[in-house]
N, C-alpha and C positions, 0 to 999 in steps of 0.2 A: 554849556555854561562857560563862559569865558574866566580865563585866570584870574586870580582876585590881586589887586594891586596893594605896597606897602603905604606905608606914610613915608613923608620924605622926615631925612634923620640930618638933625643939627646938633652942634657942638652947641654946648651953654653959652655960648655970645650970639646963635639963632644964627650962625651963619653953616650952609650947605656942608654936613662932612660925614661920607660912606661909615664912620667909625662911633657917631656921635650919640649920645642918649636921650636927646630932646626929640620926639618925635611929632610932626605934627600932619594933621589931616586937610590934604590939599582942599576939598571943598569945603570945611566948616571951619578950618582955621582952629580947631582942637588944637590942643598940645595934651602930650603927655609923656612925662618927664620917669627916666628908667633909670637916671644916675645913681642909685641908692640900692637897683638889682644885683647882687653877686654871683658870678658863675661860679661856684666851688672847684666842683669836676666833671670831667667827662668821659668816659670812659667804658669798658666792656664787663657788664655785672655778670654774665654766662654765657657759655661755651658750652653747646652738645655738639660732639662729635658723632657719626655715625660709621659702623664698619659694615664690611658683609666679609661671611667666613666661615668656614668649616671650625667646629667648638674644639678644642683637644682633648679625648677622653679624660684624660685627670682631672680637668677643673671643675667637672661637675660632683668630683667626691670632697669637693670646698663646701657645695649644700647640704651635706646627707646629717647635718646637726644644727638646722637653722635656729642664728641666733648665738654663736659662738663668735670666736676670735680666730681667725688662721692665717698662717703664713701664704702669702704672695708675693713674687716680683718682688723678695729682697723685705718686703715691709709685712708691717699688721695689720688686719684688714678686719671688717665684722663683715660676718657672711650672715644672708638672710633672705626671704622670701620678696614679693613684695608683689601689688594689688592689680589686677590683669589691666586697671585704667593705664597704666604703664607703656602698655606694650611690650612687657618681657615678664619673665618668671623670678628673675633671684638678680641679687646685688653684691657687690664688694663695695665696702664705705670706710675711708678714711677720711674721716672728719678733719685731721689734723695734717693733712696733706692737702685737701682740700677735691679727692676727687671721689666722684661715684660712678659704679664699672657696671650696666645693670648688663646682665644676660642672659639667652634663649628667650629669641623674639616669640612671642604666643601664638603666631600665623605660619609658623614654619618650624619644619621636624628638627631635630638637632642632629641627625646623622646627615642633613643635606647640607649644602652652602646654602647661605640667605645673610639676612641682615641679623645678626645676631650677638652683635653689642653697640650700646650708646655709650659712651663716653659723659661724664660730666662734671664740670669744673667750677670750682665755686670761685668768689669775685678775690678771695685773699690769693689763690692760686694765680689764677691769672695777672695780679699784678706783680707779683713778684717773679713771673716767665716771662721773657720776650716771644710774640709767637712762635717763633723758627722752635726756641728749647720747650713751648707749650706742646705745639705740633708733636717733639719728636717725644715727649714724653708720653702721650695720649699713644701713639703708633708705636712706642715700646709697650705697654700694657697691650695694645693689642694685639700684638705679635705674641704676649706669654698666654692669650685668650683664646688666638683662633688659626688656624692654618688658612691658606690660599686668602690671605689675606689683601683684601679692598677698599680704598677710602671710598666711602659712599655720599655722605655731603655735611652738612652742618648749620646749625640755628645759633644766631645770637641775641643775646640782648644790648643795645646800646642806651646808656642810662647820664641823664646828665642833671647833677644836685646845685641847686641855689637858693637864695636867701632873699630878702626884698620884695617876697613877688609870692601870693599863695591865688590859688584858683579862686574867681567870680562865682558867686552864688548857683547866677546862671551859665556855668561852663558848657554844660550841656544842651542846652539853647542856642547857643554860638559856634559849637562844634560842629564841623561839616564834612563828612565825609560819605563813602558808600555804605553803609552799614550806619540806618538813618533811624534805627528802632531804638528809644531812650526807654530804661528803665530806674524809678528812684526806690530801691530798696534801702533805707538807711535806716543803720541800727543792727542789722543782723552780723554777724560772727563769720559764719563761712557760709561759701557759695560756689555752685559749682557751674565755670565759666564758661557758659553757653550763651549767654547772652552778649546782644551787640553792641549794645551802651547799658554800661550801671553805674550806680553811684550807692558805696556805701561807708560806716563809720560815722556818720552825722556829718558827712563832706570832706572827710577825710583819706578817700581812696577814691579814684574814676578809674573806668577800662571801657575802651571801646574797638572794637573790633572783636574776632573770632580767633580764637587760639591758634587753629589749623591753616592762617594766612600772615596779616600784619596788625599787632597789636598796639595800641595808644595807652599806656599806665601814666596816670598821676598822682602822685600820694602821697600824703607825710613819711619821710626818712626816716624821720627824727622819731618818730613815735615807732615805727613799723622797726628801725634800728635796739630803739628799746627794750622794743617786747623780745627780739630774739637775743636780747644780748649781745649785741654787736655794734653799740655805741661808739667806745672807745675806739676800735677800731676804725669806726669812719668816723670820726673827728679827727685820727689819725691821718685820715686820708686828705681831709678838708683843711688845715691847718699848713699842708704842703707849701715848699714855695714856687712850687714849680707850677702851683693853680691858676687859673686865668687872671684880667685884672692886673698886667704886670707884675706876676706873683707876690702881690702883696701879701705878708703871714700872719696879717691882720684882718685877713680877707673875712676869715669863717668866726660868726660871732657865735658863742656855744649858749648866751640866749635868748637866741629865735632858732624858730623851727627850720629844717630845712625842706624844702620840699622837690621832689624827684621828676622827671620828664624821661618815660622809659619807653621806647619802641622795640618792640619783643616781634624778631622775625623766625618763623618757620620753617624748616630746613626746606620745604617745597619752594618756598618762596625765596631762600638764598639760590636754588638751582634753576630759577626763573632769573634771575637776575644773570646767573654764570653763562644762560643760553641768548637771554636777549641783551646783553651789556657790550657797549663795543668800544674795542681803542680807537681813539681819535687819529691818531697817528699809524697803526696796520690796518684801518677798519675789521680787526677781526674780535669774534666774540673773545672776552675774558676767560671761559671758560676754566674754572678752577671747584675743586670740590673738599678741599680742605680749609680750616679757619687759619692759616698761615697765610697759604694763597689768595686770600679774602683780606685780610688784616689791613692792605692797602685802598680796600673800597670801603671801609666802613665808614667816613665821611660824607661821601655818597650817597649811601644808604642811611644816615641821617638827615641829610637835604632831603631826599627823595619821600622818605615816611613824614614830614613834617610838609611835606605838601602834599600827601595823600588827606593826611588829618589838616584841617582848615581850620585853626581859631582866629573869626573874624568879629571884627569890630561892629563891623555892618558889612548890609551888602555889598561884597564888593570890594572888600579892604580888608587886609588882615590885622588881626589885633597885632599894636607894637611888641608884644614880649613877643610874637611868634617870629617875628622879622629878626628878634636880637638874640635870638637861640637859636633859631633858625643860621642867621649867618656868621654867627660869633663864636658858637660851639667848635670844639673841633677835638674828634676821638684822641685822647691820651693812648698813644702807643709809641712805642720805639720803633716805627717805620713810614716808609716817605710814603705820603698821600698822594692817590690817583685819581682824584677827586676831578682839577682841571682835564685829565688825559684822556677819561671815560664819558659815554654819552650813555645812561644809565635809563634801563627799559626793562621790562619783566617781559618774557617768553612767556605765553600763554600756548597749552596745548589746545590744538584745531577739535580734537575727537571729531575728528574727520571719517567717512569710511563706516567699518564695522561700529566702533566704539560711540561713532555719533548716532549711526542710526538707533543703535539701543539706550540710549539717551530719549531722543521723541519717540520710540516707539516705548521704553517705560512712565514717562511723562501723560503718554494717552492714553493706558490703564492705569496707571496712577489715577488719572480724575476720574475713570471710569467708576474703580473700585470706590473713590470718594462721593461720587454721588449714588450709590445703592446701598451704602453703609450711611450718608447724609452728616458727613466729616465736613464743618466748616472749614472756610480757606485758612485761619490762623492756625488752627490745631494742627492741620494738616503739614503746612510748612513748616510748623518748628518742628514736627515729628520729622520728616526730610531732611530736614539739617543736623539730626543727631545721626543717620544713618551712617555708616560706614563709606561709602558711594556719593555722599553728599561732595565730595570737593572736584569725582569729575562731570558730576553735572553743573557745579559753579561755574567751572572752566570751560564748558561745552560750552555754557550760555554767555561768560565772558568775551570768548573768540569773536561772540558777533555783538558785542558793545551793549550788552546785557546785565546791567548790576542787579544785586541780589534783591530790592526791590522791583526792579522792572522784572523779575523771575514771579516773585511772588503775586502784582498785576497780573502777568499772562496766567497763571495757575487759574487766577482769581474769575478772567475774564470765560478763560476756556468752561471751570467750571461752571458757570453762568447761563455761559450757552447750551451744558448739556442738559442744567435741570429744565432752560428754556423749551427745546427743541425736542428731547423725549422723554422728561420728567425725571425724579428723583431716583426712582426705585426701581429704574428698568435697566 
């Protein structure tokens, strides 16, 4: 499929300018006019940091009263259990710091080294750190956490809030990317995010993509701000003058809603980026595993998720808000962008070798077992993609330009053939 092209962008006198809000569509001669869109802000909503590390025997007598208050690292903290969906056992939370310490990873002993604490920073913390003192504060906590200490990698979310501009009926319809399965659940409360396109709230919330890769979030702020009590403070944020729009401090109008454009990346997929990302100027990979070291490519990684997710106009064309967020955005941070410097690519593992052959070699019992149990192909691959194992078969099948539909075809087809050739039940 060939790249999909923008509208050409005019200044309101319709004459040609890279800056302009008038956009119009070269073959039908559409216009359509974004002068009236506000970028609020743009910026980093969360920070997971990951370590690996030997635990130090004292800190696990912070758990032995889950559900208290205990001293840590100088501060107060509530210590507590928390739900194996996690990935770890127990938490330190300071709400009013803004950070959460979870630790003792669930897949690894606590007398070993391994990965065993995440780091996480909510969006008030992070704006008032510059990376450099974010970084060294998360790697002070984790020094009082863990011996033989390791940075391991880190996930963020890049979130960018405006006004003028709320999501098409049909967003869903128009969005295009690898993960091509829509679902309209609207109306329900919670849900737990496995699926590849949903849409809920009566159209007030979209997510597409897989938690465990690159996520697309769109959704009321303003409402989603509400419910958690956190209003105030982001109208505190939107109000800036430092906001897009020639910082205008008339920017943020408090009545209309605002609505959010959030790309939520996966620590595996910022370490795809650090392997296949390369300076323009040394040719060599970026290579970096902390959100400090990161902090200068997350411009980048906002271009690059906004053309993985496609909102197009039609074939062939992308919608104009995609083109004016797309290039008009640019992450609020206090460091210089490496956006022009890097040629930005994801590292895909080969599972090459050992790891691929058990790949097709569990993929041809996998149908096997599917056709004598008489597991249709749907049931089957969603059950697949909840497995634990599911992400290095994604990437097995990636390496040879295999999206998760064309996975779910071959399953389909191989099945096909087995109940053809020696029936169901043999």
């Amino acid at each position: 499929m060939r790249k999909p092209k923008d509208f050409l962008r005019l200044d309101m006198l319709a004459r040609e300018d890279a800056n302009g809000r008038l956009y119009v569509d070269p073959s039908t001669t559409r216009f359509v006019d974004l002068s009236k869109v506000r970028l609020l802000h743009c910026g980093v909503d969360t920070v997971r940091q990951l370590y690996r590390g030997l635990i130090r025997p004292d800190i696990m007598c912070l758990f032995d009263k889950p559900g208290t208050i205990v001293d840590f690292a100088g501060e107060r903290w509530h210590a507590g259990r928390v739900g194996k969906d996690s990935g770890y056992q127990y938490k330190l939370q300071n709400a009013d710091l803004g950070f959460i310490l979870l630790v003792k990873n669930f897949n690894a002993k606590q007398e070993n080294i391994g990965p065993h604490l995440k780091v996480e920073v909510s969006p008030h913390a992070i704006d008032s750190l510059s990376p450099e003192r974010l970084q060294a504060r998360m790697d002070f906590y984790a020094e009082q956490i863990l011996t033989h200490v390791e940075v391991n990698q880190c996930a963020v979310h890049i979130a960018l809030d405006l006004q003028g501009w709320q999501p098409p009926v049909d967003l869903v319809a128009h969005m295009h990317c690898r993960a091509r399965a829509a679902r309209d659940i609207s109306g329900i409360k919670e849900i737990q995010w496995t699926l590849e396109s949903a849409t809920y709230g009566k159209g007030q919330s979209y997510l597409f993509g897989s938690a465990g890769s690159v996520q697309l979030g769109i959704y009321n702020k303003t409402i989603q701000a509400r419910a958690a009590d956190k209003l105030d403070y982001w109208e505190g944020v939107w109000k800036r003058r430092d906001s897009f729009d020639e910082g205008d401090p008339d920017n943020y109008d408090p009545e209309q809603d605002v609505w959010r454009v959030e790309l939520r990346y996966h620590h595996s997929v910022i370490q795809q980026f650090a392997t296949g990302s390369v300076d323009l100027h040394t040719g060599n990979a970026i290579e970096t595993n902390s959100f400090a070291g990161f902090a200068p490519h997350l411009d980048g990684l906002w271009r690059y998720g906004l053309g993985q997710f496609k909102l197009l106009a039609r074939p062939g064309y992308f919608e104009p808000i995609w083109t004016l967020i797309r290039d008009d955005a640019r992450v609020d941070l206090p460091v210089d962008s490496l956006l022009d410097d890097t040629e930005y690519k994801r590292s895909y593992k080969t599972s090459r070798g050992f790891s691929g052959k058990n790949v097709e070699l569990f993929l041809g019992n996998f149908v096997s077992l599917l056709a004598r149990e008489r597991v249709g192909v749907k049931k089957a691959f969603s059950t697949l993609k909840q497995w634990d194992c599911w992400p290095v078969i994604r990437d097995h099948y990636a390496a040879k330009e295999m999206s998760e539909r064309d996975l779910y075809k071959h399953i389909k087809n191989i099945l096909e053939e087995r109940h053809v050739r020696w029936g169901r039940a043999v």
